[in-house]
N, C-alpha and C positions, 0 to 999 in steps of 0.2 A: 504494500500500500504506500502510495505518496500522500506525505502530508504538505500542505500549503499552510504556509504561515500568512492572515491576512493581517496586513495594516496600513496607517496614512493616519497622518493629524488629524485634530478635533476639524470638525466643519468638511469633510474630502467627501463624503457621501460612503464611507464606510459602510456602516450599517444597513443602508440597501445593497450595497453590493454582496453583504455576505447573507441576505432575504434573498438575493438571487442567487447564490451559491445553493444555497436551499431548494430552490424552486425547482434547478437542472439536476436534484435530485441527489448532491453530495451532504455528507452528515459535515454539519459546522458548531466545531464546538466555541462558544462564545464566553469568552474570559469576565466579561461582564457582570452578566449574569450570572457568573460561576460567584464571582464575590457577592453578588446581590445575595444568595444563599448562602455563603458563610454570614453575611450579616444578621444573616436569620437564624443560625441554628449555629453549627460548629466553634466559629471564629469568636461567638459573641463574649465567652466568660475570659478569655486571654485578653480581648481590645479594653471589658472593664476595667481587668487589673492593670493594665498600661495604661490607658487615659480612664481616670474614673470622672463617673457621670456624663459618659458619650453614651452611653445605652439604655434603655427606655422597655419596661414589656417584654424583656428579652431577646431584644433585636439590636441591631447597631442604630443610633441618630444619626444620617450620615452628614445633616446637613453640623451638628456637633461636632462629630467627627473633623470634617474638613478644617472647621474654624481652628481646632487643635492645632491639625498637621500640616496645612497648606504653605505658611508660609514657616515652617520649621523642618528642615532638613535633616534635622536628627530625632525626629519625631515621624517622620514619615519613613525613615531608614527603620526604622522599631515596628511601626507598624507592618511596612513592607517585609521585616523577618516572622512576625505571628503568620499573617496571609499567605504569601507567596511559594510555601511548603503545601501547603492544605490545597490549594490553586494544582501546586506540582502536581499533586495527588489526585486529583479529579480528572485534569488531561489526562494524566496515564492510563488511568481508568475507561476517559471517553475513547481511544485511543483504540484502545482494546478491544471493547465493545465492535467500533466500526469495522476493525480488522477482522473479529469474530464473523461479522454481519458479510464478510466479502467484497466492502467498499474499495476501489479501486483507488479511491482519491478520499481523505480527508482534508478540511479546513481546520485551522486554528485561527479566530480571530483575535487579537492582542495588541490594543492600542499602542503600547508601549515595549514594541515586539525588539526593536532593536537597543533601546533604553533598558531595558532588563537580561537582554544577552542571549534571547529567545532564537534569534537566526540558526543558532548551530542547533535547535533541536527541532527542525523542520527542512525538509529537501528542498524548497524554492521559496521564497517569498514575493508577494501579490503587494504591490503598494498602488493603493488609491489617491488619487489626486485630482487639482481642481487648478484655476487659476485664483490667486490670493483674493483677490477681488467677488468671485464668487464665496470663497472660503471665508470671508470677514460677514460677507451678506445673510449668509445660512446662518452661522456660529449667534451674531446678535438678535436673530429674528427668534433665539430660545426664548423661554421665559426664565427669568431672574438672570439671564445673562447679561455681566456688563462691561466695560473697557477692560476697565483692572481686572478684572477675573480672567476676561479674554486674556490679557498680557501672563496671568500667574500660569495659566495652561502651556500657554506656547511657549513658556522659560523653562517649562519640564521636559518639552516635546523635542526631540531631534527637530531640524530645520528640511522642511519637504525636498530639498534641491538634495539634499544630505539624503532622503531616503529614496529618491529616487533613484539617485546613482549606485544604490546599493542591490535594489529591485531586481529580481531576475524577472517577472513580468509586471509592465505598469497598467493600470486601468484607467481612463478618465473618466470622468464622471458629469464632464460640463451640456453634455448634448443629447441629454433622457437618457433614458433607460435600454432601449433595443439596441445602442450602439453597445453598453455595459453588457447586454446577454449574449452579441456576437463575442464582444471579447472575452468574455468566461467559457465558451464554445469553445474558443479558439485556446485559450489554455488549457482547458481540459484536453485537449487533444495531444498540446506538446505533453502534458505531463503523463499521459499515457503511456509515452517514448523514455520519462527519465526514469535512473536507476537511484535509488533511494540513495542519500549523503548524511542525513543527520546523526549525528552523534548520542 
């Protein structure tokens, strides 16, 4: 099985592209979400005793949370060692499943795929992109998004030019969607050809 590592900065249309990963019928497992439920269950008694009164009903407060760690870099390195073990543990798991199931291709979607060292444990990586100008359009039109926020993201994020040139295939995302499902076609096809490299 090959796995694709997806990623691209906040605002690159991500997350549709890996709803079409889905659609063309490959298993995508989404890092996201994987924390969205440690927040709910697993992760939750480790994050209290590192930040107490981040957590509410027995779930994480994420929006607590972030005010915490967002702009403390040794606070979010702490965080990132509770989570990013238990994270490990789910993809292997997802991993496995799909390999059992005869998937010829998995996704891993992982915003921060290259910021956490993720390339080597995936055979290609899919970097989504956009031009900045759409990428600032989409990212503000969130709710509760703002300048400064916008800024605290993109100081986490590799710089797009940076991850495209790292890209084994790129996607763009600027001109709907049907050019995005030829070019997942068209991936799927080379990846059919490669011979697995990850580590």
């Amino acid at each position: 099985m090959i796995v694709l590592g997806l990623t691209g900065s906040i605002g690159m249309g991500k997350s549709t592209t890996a709803s079409l990963f889905v659609e063309a019928g490959v298993p995508v497992y989404d890092a996201d979400a994987a924390v969205h439920r440690l927040y709910e269950g697993e992760a939750v008694a480790a994050i209290e005793a590192a930040f107490p009164g981040t957590t509410e009903g027995g779930r994480v407060d994420r929006n607590k949370l972030s005010a915490r760690v967002v702009h403390d870099p040794a606070a979010m390195k702490r965080l990132e060692e509770i989570v990013h073990p238990m994270l490990g543990a789910s993809r292997q798991k997802f991993l496995q499943d799909a390999e059992n199931a005869g998937a010829p291709v998995a996704v891993v979607d992982v915003p921060l795929l290259f910021e956490t060292g993720g390339e080597k444990r995936v055979d290609a990586v899919v970097v989504v992109t956009t031009s900045p100008e759409l990428q600032r359009e989409r990212i503000l039109a969130r709710p509760n998004m703002t300048e400064e926020k916008l800024g605290a993201i993109l100081a986490r994020q590799m710089p797009d030019a940076e991850k495209r040139k790292r890209a084994h295939f790129l996607v763009d995302t600027s001109h709907g969607l049907d050019p995005v499902r030829a070019r997942i076609r068209d991936i799927l096809a080379e990846a059919a050809k490669m011979t697995p490299r990850r580590t």
